[in-house]
C-alpha atoms as one frame of an Amber mdcrd trajectory, in Angstrom:
protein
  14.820 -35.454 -25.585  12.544 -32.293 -25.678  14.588 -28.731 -25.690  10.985
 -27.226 -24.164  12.714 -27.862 -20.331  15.855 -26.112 -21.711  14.471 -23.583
 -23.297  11.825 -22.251 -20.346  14.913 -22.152 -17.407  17.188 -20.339 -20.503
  13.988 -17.805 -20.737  13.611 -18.254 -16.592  17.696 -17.385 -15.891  17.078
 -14.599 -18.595  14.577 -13.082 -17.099  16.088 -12.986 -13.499  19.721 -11.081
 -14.354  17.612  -8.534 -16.698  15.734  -7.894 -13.395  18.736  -7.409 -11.780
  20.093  -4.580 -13.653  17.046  -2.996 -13.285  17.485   0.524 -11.243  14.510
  -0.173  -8.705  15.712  -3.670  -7.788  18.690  -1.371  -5.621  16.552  -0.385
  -2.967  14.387  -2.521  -0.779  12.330  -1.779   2.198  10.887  -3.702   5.355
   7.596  -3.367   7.654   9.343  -2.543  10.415   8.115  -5.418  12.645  10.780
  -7.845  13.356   8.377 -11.116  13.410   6.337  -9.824  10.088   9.805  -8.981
   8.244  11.194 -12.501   9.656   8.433 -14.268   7.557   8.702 -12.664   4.952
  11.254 -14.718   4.061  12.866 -11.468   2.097  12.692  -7.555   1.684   9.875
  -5.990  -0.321  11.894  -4.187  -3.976  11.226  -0.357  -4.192  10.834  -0.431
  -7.958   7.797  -2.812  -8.258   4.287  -2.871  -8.401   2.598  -4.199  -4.757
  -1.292  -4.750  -4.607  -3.464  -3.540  -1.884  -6.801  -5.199  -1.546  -9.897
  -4.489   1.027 -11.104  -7.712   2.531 -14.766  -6.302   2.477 -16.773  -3.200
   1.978 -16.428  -1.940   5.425 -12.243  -2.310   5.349 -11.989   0.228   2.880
 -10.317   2.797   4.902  -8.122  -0.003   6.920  -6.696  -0.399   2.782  -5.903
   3.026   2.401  -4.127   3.259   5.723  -2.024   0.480   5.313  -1.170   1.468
   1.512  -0.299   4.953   3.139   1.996   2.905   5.668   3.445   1.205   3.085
   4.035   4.062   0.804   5.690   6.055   3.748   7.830   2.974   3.947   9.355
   2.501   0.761   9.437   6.310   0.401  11.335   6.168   3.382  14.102   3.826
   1.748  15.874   6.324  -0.687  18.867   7.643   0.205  17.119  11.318   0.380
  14.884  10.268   3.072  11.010  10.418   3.117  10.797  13.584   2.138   9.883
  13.423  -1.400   6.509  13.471  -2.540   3.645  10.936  -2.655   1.511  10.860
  -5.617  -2.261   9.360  -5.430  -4.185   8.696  -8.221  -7.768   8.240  -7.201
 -10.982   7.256 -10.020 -13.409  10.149  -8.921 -16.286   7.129  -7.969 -13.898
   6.152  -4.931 -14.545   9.206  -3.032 -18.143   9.262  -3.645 -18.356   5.790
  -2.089 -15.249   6.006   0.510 -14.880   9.501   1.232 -12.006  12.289   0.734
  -8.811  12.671   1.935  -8.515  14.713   5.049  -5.289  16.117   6.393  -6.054
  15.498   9.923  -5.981  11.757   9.174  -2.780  11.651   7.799  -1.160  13.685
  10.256  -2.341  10.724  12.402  -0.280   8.739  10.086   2.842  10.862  10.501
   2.544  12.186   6.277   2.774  15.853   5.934  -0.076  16.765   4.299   2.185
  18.640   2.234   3.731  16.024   0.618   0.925  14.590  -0.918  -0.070  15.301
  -4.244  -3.911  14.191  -5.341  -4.654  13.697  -8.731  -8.364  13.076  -9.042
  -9.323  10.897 -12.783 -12.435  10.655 -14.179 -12.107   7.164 -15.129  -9.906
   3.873 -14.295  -8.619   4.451 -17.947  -7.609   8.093 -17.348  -6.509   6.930
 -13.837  -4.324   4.531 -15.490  -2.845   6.597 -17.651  -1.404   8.733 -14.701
  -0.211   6.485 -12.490   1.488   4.970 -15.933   3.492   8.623 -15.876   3.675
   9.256 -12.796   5.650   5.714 -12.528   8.444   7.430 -14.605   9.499  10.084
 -12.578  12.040   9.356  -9.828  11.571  12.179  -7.869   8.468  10.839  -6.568
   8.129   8.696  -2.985   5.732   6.658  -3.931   2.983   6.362  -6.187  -1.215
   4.884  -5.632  -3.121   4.019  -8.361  -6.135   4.215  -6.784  -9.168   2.886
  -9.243 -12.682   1.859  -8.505 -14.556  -1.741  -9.401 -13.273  -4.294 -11.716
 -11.521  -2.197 -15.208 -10.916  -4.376 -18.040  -8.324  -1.665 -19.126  -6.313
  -2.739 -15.556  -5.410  -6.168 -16.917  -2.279  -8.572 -16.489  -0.361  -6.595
 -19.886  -1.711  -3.226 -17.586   0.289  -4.280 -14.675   3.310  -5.712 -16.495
   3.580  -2.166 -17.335   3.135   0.021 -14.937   5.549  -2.976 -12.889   8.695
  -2.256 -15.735   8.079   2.034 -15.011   8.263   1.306 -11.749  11.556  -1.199
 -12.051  12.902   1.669 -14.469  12.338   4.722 -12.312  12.914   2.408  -8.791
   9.486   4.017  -7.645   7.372   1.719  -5.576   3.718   1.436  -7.330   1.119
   0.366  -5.139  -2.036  -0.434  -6.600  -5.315   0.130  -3.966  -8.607  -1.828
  -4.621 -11.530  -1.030  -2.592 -13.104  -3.283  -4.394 -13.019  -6.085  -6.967
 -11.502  -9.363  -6.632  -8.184 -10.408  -7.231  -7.127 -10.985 -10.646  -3.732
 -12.343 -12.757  -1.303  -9.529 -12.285   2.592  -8.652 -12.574   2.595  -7.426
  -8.472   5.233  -7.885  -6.838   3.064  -8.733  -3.898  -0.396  -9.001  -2.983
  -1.730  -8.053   0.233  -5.151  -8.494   1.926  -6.140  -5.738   4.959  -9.188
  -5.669   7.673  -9.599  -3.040   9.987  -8.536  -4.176  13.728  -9.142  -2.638
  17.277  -6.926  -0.654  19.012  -5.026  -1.131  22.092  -5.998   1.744  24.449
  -3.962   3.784  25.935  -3.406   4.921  29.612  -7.054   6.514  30.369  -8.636
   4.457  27.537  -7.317   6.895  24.693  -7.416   4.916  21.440  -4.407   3.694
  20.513  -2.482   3.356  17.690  -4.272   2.253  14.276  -4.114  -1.630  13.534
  -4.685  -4.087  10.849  -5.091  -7.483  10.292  -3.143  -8.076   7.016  -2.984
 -11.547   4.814  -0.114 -11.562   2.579  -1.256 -13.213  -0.551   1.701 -13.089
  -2.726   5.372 -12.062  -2.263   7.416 -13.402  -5.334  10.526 -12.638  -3.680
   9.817 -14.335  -0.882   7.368 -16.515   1.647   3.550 -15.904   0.824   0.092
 -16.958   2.893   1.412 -15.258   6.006  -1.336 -13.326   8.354  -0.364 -10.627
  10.835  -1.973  -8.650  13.130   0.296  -5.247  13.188  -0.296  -1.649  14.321
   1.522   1.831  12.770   3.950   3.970  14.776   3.721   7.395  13.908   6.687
   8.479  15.757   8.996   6.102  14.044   7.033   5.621  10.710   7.154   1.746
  11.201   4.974  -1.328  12.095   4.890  -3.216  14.843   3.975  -6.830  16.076
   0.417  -6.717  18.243   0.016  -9.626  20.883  -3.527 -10.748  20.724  -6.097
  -7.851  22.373  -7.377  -8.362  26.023 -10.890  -6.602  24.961 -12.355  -4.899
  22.027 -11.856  -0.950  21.540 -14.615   1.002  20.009 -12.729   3.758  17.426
 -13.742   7.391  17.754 -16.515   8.038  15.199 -15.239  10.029  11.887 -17.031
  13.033  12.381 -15.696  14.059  15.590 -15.032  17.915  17.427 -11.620  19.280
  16.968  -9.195  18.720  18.838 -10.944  15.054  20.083  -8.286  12.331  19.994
  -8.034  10.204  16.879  -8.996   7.370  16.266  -7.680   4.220  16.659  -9.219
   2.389  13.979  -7.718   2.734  10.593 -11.480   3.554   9.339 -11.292   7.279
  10.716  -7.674   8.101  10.219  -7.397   9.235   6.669 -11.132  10.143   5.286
 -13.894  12.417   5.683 -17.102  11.833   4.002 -18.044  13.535   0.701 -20.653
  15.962   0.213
């Protein structure tokens, strides 16, 4: 009889209670939507590595929003609150194709602006490297490694990496892809986001922003799930959207102050460079 059987559940049963005593496996955070978190079919860990991918070239900004969500989510899940900082790593080419950051948007979020700390790299390598520290220090919310185009340096041993700082520290690691395609990876999860319409409010205000998310992987749990949610600023959580009696036009990015925001994720969080 072969020992090969044997030997890969040994390595398998391994594997899982050396996972267990990792720090970041403590902590574990939900959506916030009861019918999303119900098929999830488990929590999502702190200390891991979750993937954030753009459906197409036009949902770059719905992405970012929901990786903002998300961070705010599992920062949100320490015992200190969501207070502590969130670190974003960004390759320099994302900004000349997707825009900057802009505080108004991510007061629309409900982030201090404050609490976010930018660090701009010239290259996926160099971006790499950072979010690689930055995955070490537990003082940190969260952490988004934010690179642009397929990298050969981000490859499966890349993210088995930065996946065991971010098990170590108990840091949640999201990795946010613009672009590229999905590739062999250590994430914990993989998610897919397009941008959605709003539901208006009373007067036809925009609403809240919305996304229509496809959860690729969840290793922990239940996986090919789609879900159309929106994000409450007021609690910091997502919830369930009934399908939309009509289509809502979001406010354009470049808009007067003090004009309602949008309610789109495309305008929430970026401003056009240059």
């Amino acid at each position: 009889m072969s020992m090969t059987p044997a030997v890969s559940a040994l390595r398998g049963l391994l594997a899982g209670l050396e996972a267990e005593r990792l720090p970041g496996n403590a902590r574990f955070f939900h959506l916030g939507a009861p019918g999303a978190d119900g098929a999830l079919g488990g929590p999502l860990a702190c200390g891991a590595l979750h993937e954030v991918f753009a459906a197409e070239a036009g949902d770059m900004a719905a992405a970012a929003g929901f990786a903002l969500a998300l961070a705010q989510r599992a920062a949100s899940a320490h015992p200190a609150g969501g207070s502590r900082p969130l670190l974003w790593v960004r390759q320099a080419s994302v900004e000349a194709e997707a825009g900057q950051l802009a505080a108004e948007g991510l007061r629309t979020l409900g982030i201090d602006p404050a609490r976010l700390l930018l660090v701009r790299a010239s290259s996926a390598e160099a971006a790499l490297r950072a979010a690689d520290d930055a995955a070490r220090c537990p003082g940190l919310g969260t952490v988004i490694l934010e690179p642009w185009g397929e990298s050969k340096a981000l490859d499966l041993t890349a993210t088995r990496r930065l996946s065991l700082r971010a098990a170590a520290s108990g840091v949640a690691l999201l990795l946010l892809r613009p672009t590229g395609r999905p590739l062999p990876s250590a994430g914990a999860t993989r998610w897919q986001v397009r941008s959605a319409s709003s539901r208006p409010l009373p007067g036809d205000a925009p609403g809240a922003p919305a996304f229509l998310v496809d959860l690729l992987r969840h290793r922990a749990g239940h996986a090919g799930a789609s879900w159309h949610l929106e994000w409450d600023r007021e609690t910091c959580s997502f919830r369930d959207v009934v399908a939309l009696p009509r289509p809502v036009v979001s406010v354009p990015v470049r808009r007067k102050a003090g004009h309602p925001a949008a309610g789109g994720a495309a305008p929430l969080a970026f401003r056009r460079a240059g």
